[in-house]
Structure formats: structure tokens, C-alpha cells
N, C-alpha and C positions, 0 to 999 in steps of 0.2 A: 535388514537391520542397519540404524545408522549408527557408528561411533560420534559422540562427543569427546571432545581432547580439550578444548578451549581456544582450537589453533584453526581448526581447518572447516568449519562451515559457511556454506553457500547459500547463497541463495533457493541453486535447483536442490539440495538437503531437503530446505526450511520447506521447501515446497512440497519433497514428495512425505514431508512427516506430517504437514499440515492439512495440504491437500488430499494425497495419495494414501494417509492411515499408516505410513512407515514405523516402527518401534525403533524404541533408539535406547544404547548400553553408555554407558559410561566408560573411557578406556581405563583400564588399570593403572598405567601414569600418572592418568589424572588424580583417580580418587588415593593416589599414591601423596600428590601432592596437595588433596583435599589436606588428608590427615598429618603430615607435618604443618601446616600451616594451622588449623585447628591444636594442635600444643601449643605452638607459639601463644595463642590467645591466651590459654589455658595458665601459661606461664605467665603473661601479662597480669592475670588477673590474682592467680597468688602469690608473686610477689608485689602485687601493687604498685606498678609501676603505670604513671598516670598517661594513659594514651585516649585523645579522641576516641569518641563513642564504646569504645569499652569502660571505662572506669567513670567518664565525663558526661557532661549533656550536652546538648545537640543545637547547631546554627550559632544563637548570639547564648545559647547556656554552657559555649564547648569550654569554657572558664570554671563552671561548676564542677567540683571533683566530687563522685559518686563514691557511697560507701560500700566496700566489696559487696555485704550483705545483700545488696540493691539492684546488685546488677543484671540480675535475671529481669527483675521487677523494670528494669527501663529499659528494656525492650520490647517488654508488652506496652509498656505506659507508649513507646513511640511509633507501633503499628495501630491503636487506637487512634492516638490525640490527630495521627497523619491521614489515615484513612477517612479521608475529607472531600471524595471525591462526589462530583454531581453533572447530574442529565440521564441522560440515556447510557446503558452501559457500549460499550463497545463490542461488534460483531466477536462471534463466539471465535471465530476464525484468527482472530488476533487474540482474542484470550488466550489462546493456546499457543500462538507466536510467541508471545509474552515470557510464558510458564518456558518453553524451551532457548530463546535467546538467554533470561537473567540466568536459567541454568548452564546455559555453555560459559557465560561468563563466571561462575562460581567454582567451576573445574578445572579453568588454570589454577587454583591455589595461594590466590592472594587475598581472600577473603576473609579465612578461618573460620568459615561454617564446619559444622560435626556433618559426617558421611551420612548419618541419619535425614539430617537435611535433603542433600542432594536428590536422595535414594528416593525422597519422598516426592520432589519435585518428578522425577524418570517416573513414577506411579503414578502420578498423574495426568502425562502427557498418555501414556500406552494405556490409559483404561479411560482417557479421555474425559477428565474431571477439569472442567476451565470454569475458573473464578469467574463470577459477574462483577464487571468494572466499569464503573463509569467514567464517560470520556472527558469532561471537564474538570478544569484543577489544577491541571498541573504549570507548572512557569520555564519547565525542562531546563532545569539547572537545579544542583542540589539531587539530580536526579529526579527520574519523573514520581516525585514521591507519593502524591496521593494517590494515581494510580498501581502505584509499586505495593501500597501499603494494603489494596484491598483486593491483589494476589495473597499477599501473605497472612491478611487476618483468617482465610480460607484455609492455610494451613494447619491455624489454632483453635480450629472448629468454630470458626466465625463469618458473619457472612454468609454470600450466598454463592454457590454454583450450578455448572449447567450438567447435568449426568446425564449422556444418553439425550439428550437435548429436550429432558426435563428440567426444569429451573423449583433447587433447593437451597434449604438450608445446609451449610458445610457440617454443621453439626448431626445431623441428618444421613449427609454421604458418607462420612465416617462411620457410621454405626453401622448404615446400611453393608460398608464395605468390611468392616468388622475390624477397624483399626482407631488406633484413639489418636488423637488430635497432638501436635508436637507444642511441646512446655520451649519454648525459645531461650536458647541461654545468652551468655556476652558475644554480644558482636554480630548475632544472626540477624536480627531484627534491621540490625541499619545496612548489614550487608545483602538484604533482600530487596529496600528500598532506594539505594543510594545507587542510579542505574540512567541510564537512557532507554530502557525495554520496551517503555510503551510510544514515542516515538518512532523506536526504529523498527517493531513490531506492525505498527501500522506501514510504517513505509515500505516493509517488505511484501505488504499484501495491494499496498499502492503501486507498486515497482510491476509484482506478477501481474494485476490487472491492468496496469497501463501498456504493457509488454505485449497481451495480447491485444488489447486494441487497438495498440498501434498498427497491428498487421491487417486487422479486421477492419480499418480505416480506410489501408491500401484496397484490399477486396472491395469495399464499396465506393470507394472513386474509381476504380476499373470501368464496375458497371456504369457508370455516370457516363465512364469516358464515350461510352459506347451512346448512352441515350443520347448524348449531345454529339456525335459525328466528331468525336475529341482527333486533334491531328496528333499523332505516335512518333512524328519526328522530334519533339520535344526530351523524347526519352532516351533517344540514339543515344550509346556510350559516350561518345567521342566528345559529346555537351559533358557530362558531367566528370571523366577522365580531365578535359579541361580548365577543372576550379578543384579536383582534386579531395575531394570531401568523399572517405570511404562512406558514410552512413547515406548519403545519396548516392553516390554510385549504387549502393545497394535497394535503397526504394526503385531508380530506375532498369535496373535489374530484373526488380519483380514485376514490376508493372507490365515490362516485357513479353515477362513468361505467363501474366494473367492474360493476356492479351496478344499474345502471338498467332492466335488462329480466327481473330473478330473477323467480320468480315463489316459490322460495321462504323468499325474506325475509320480516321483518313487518314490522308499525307497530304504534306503542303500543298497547297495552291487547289487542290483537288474541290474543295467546298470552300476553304478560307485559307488563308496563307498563317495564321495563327491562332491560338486559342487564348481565351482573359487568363490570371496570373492562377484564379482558383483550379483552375486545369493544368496547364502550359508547368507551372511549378510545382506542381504536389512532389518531387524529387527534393527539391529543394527547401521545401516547408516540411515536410515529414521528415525528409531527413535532417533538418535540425533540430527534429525535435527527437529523434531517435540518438542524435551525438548528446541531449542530456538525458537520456535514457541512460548511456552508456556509463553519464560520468555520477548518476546517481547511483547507479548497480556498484559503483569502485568502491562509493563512501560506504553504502550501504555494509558489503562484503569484509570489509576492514573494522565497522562496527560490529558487524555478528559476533568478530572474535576479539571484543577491545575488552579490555578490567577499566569497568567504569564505577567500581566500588570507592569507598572512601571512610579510612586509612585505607591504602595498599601495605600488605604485608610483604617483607621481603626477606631473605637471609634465614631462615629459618626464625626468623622474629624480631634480628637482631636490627633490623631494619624497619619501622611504620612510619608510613610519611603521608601525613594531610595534605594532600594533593586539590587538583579541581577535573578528574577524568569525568566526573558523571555531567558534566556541560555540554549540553545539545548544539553547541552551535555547527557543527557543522553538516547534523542531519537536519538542521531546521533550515540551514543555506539549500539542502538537497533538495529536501520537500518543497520549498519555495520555488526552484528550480523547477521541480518538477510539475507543480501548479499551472507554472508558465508556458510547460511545452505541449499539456495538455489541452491546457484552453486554446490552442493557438491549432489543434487538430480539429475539436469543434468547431472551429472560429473558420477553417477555410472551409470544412465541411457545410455550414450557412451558407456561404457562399454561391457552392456546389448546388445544394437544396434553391436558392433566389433563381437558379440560371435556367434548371431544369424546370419551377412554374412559371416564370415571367415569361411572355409569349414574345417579348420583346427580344431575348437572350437565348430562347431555345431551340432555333432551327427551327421552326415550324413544328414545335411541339402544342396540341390543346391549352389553352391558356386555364395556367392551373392544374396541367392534367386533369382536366375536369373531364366528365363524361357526356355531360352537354353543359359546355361556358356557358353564365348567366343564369338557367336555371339553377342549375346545381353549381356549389364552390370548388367540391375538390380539396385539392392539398393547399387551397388561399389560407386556412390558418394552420396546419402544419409546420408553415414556413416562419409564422408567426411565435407559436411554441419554439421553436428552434432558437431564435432569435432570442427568445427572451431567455431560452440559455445560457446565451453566448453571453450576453450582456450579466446574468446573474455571476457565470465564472468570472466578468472580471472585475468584479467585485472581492471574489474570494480570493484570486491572482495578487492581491496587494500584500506582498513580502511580510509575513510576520514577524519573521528573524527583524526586521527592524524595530520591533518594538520593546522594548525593558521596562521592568517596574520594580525597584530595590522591594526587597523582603527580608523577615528574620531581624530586624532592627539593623537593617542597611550592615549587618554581617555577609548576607548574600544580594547584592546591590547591581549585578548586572546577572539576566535573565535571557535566555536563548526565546521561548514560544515556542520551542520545536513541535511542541505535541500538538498545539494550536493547529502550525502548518502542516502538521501532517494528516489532520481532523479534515480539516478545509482541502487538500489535495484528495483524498477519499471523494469531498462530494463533487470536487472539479470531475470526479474522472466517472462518476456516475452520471453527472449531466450531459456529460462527453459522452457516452454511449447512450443514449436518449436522442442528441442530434445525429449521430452514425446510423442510429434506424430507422431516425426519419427519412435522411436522407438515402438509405436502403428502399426503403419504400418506395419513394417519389423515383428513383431508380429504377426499379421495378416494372412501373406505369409507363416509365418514360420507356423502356427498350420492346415493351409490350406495343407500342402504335409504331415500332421502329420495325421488330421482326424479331421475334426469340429465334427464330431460326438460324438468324445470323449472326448470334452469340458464339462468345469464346468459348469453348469446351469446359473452360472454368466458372466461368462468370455464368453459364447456364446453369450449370453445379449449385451453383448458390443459386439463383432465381427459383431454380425448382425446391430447391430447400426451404428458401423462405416462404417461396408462394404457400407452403403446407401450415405456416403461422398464421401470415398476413395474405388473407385472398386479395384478388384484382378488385378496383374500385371500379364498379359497376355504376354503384347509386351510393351520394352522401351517406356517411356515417358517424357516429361519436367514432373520429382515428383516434383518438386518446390511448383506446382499447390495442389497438394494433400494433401501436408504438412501443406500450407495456409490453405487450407481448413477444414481439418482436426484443426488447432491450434484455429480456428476461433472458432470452435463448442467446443471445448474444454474451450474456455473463456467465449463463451454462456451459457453453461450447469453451469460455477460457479455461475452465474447470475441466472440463475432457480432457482440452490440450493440458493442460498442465500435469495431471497426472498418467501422462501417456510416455 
């Protein structure tokens, strides 16, 4: 069981509630300070005292003063008119991210939602009811509202969710569960929507999936190292102790220990006195992309537990201040960040994949690893798919965070994209593990005309694992098939590891 406080969620939490099926409580504190903050509202709204989004309307209407009588009624009017979202919904995996991030933010107590709220949002992470939400919309600023908005219409028996990994109507799953649908009163409606949640919900499941493939990247440049006769002096400490960069230190570390018992690695001068950069560097290329691993995991961990609502209440009431916390920029600077480091694992892995089939670059490897060059191709357009990978990531590599477009009648005039880049960083990191299998494969081939026998203890570990997906190229095939296959188990096993 996980507590929620509003203070102290993690990433590996988010992960074993999401991944792992964990149930999660609310602490007592918290919903301690749910329900003072909840009077506050309460108070606001019978004495009439005119504050943003409770009493008022919302963007360029916060000048409209609402009539008490109403105020229930413009909460519903603003999880409609906002629930504007379109495409494809997003993985169920983040819907549920979603539901449990806006609810850690709700239980510090700056909100003033009713405990009913909260209670409802804990019911539906532990019996596993996640909104269907679609991924475009949002401008992540103002919070990501129209995605925010079609979590919450789910609340009020609207919309649709996934039960059981059935896809219904919310109206439907309530009956089904035999509870009725929550009537939203002041302040919950904009306190549901007015968030970063579905940015930094995806980034969290961008973050876990890149985390593992960055490791799964190292495991198949090992094998590489091996089909290419890779020299292992590259890796010695004492290189990378000299530039002083923990996050390489630690690639060549592992690379090491993947590799401490090959027998067919070299050492200088032994076959070649050095290897090209896509070898010779992988410490150094992975490990910078593992130093923006780290400093995305920092942003991320500080958003799990930020109050990105808007008013924050403070003081027991006596405080509400229109603020701008719900502003993506700085998950949308991450996600961009992390676009970069991603494509940039793909991008030497291409590399890896041109060295192992060019007969030119591969030690006297089959050109192509083919099984008879000329007649048959081999991995000639594997290398080709890859490629067009690498070249698609950097397209979606181009920084969103730079882009703004006023909205709201240029009441909300500068605009994060966060959600954008974190959209776009999801399919960097699935393309990226598309070239990781290929280049597994082609790995594969290549240590097979070398000598499985003379594999690392590890690196045979995996051959034998994968060969049981992807068999030996005997005779041409649609590899299409292989590479699915292979990418599929490759996002299964982060899944293992991650709830392990």
C-alpha cells in the first residue's frame, strides 16, 4: 500500500501503483488538510467574497462575477465546454498516471475539493477505472485542460472509460459499480482541470521506458562489440575517471562487466589499434544521455508533488492567490530534453547496425550478413528501416517548448507545448526501441559467423533469449516480423523489470 501525503511521491511509487497494481491510501494529514481547505471555499462562497473560479469565470471571463446561485452550474458548464480534446486517446497506462498524479496534487490542500472528491479519485485508481483521454488539445499552460477535463467529465458519469480493459461508458461503470456519479460543486471543476497531469503523466511513463532502454541499449552494443572484434581498452576506467562524468563512468562500468569474460573482444593493436566513434564512445554517448535521464527524473519528481492548481488557497482561506503554477514549461524544457537524448541512442545505434552489414566496416563479416551475398539481401534493408527511424526522431527532436500561441483572448498569451513534447518524446522512444532490435538482430548474425561459443556469459544470456523470438537468418524473410517481435519483448521485459 502506497500513502499519498502530496509531499513524497516518486517516481519508483508511480511505478509500482501503475505498473506493479499497488493500492494506494490517502494519509490522514492530508485529507486533514483536504477538509480545512474545502470550508475555506465554502466560506468564500457564502459570504461572497469574489475570488477567481469560484464565484467568477474563467481565462479572459475571470472579470465576470457569478451569481452564488450558479456556482455549482459553472463547474459543470467548464468541464464540458473544456473537454475539447481529440485523436487518439492516450495509453490506458497514463490514464491512470494521470488519475493518481492530479490526485497527489489535490491532498496537499490547497485546492478545496470536498473528501468525497478525492475518495473518488483513490476508487478509481484501486479498482482500476481510467478515463479514456485524448492526446491532443492541450497548449500546457492554464494547465493541460482539455485533457484534465475529460478525466473529470468520467467523474460525472460522462464520457468514456476503460474497466478491466473494457472500454465504456462512465455512465455505465458507475451503475455497473453501483455508485452514482459526483454533482461537482465551487471550485472542484477548475481544481480537477487546472494541472500539468497529463504532461507529466506521460513523462513519467517516458522517463520509466527510456530508463529501461537505456540499459537495454548498453546489452546490445555489448553484443555488437563482440560481432565487430570491438577493442575494450576504450572502456578502461582510467579514460573515463579522466573527464570525470559519473553517468559514463557508469556506462563503462557496465560495459565491463557485460563483457569481462568475451573471448571475442580485442585490445589495442591486437586486430586494430582503435575502433570508429559508434564503438570506441558508447560511454560517452550513452552516458550523456543517461546525465539527461537524471536531470529529467529531478524535474519530473518535484512535479509529482507540485500544487499546480489555480487559485491556491492558503491560510485557512484567508489567503487565495491567482497565481501561474499550472505552466508546463518546465516539464515541456524536460520532455524536449529527453527527445534529444533518446534519439541520439537510436542515432548511434544506426550507426552500430551500417558497421555490422557494410562488408566494408565489418571485419570480414558476410556482406549484409547475408546468407549467400547477391542472391539473397539479408539485413540490406533493415539497415534501411533503421535509418528511416533515425531520420523520422529528428524530426520530432525539434523542441516544442519553443513554440507559443496566445489563447483565451491573449488573457493566457504565452503557452509551454509541454503535452506536445511529451506526445512526441513517447514516439521518439518507441522508434528507439525499433532500432535497438534491429540492431539486436544484425548482432545476433554477426556473433553467430564469429563463435557463440566465445560469447560473454551475458551477452550469450541474451542471444539465447532472443534467438527464442527472432531465429537465425537462414534464408530472406519479411524481417519486419522479427523486429516487431523482437521490440514487443523488448517493452515487455521493461515491464518485468519495472515491477520487480
Amino acid at each position: 500500500m502506497i500513502v499519498l501525503d502530496g509531499n513524497s511521491l516518486t517516481l519508483d511509487k508511480v511505478k509500482r501503483i501503475v505498473m506493479g497494481g499497488e493500492k494506494i491510501q490517502i494519509a490522514q494529514t492530508s485529507m486533514e488538510k483536504v477538509i480545512k481547505s474545502r470550508s475555506a471555499v465554502e466560506k468564500i462562497v457564502s459570504t461572497h467574497k469574489i475570488t477567481y473560479g469560484i464565484n467568477t469565470g474563467f481565462g479572459k471571463f475571470s472579470d465576470v462575477e457569478i451569481n452564488k446561485k450558479d456556482v455549482h452550474a459553472l463547474q459543470l458548464h467548464l468541464i464540458r465546454s473544456h473537454a475539447c480534446g481529440l485523436g487518439d486517446p492516450f495509453p490506458e497506462i497514463v490514464s491512470k498516471t494521470m488519475i493518481v498524479l492530479r490526485l497527489n496534487a489535490l491532498v496537499k490542500g490547497y485546492s478545496g475539493v470536498r473528501p468525497l472528491l478525492v475518495e473518488r479519485l483513490q476508487y478509481m485508481v484501486n479498482e482500476n477505472i481510467h478515463p479514456v483521454i485524448p492526446q491532443q488539445g492541450s497548449l500546457g499552460a492554464s494547465g493541460d485542460l482539455a485533457p484534465l477535463s475529460h478525466l473529470a467529465l468520467t467523474l460525472i458519469g460522462e464520457g468514456e472509460v476503460w474497466l478491466e480493459g473494457k472500454r465504456m461508458s462512465a455512465a455505465d461503470c458507475w451503475k455497473w459499480k453501483g455508485l452514482t456519479p459526483l454533482q461537482l460543486q465551487a471550485k472542484e471543476g477548475l481544481a480537477l482541470i487546472n494541472g500539468t497531469q497529463a504532461m507529466t503523466a506521460m513523462g513519467v511513463i517516458n522517463w520509466l521506458e527510456a530508463e529501461s532502454l537505456a540499459l537495454q541499449s548498453e546489452e546490445i552494443a555489448a553484443m555488437t562489440m563482440e560481432g565487430l572484434h570491438g577493442v575494450m581498452d576504450a572502456f578502461h576506467p582510467a579514460v573515463h575517471e579522466a573527464r570525470g562524468y559519473p553517468q559514463q563512468m557508469a556506462v563503462a562500468e557496465r560495459m565491463r562487466r557485460i563483457l569481462h569474460d568475451s573471448k571475442l573482444t580485442t585490445r589495442q593493436g591486437e586486430r586494430r589499434v582503435q575502433d570508429a566513434y559508434s564503438l570506441r564512445c558508447i560511454p560517452q554517448v550513452h552516458g550523456a544521455s543517461w546525465q539527461v535521464l537524471d536531470y529529467v527524473k529531478e524535474k519530473l519528481e518535484i512535479e509529482l508533488n507540485a500544487a499546480t492548481d489555480n487559485p491556491l488557497i492558503f491560510d485557512d482561506g484567508e489567503t487565495v492567490i491567482s497565481g501561474g503554477n499550472f505552466h508546463g514549461q518546465p516539464i515541456a524544457f524536460a520532455m524536449d530534453f529527453l527527445k534529444v537524448a533518446v534519439a541520439e541512442l537510436a542515432s548511434i545505434s544506426e550507426r552500430r547496425i551500417e558497421r555490422l552489414v557494410n562488408p566494408q566496416l565489418s571485419d570480414g563479416l558476410p556482406a549484409f550478413l547475408s546468407p549467400e551475398p547477391g542472391l539473397q539481401s539479408g539485413a540490406m534493408i533493415m539497415q534501411y528501416a533503421a535509418a528511416s527511424l533515425v531520420s523520422e526522431n529528428k524530426t520530432l527532436a525539434h523542441p516544442a517548448s519553443v513554440d507559443s500561441i496566445p489563447s483565451s483572448a491573449n488573457q493566457e498569451d504565452h503557452v509551454s507545448m509541454g503535452t506536445i513534447g511529451a506526445r512526441h518524446a513517447y514516439t521518439i522512444i518507441q522508434n528507439a526501441r525499433r532500432v535497438l532490435a534491429t540492431e539486436a538482430i544484425c548482432a545476433m548474425q554477426a556473433v553467430e559467423y564469429r563463435s557463440v561459443l566465445k560469447m560473454s556469459t551475458a551477452t550469450k544470456s541474451n542471444w539465447e533469449e532472443w534467438r527464442r523470438i527472432v531465429p537465425s537468418i537462414t534464408e530472406d524473410r519479411p524481417f519486419s516480423i522479427d523486429i516487431e517481435n523482437l521490440t514487443v519483448y523488448l517493452k515487455d521485459q521493461k515491464t518485468k523489470e519495472s515491477i520487480t
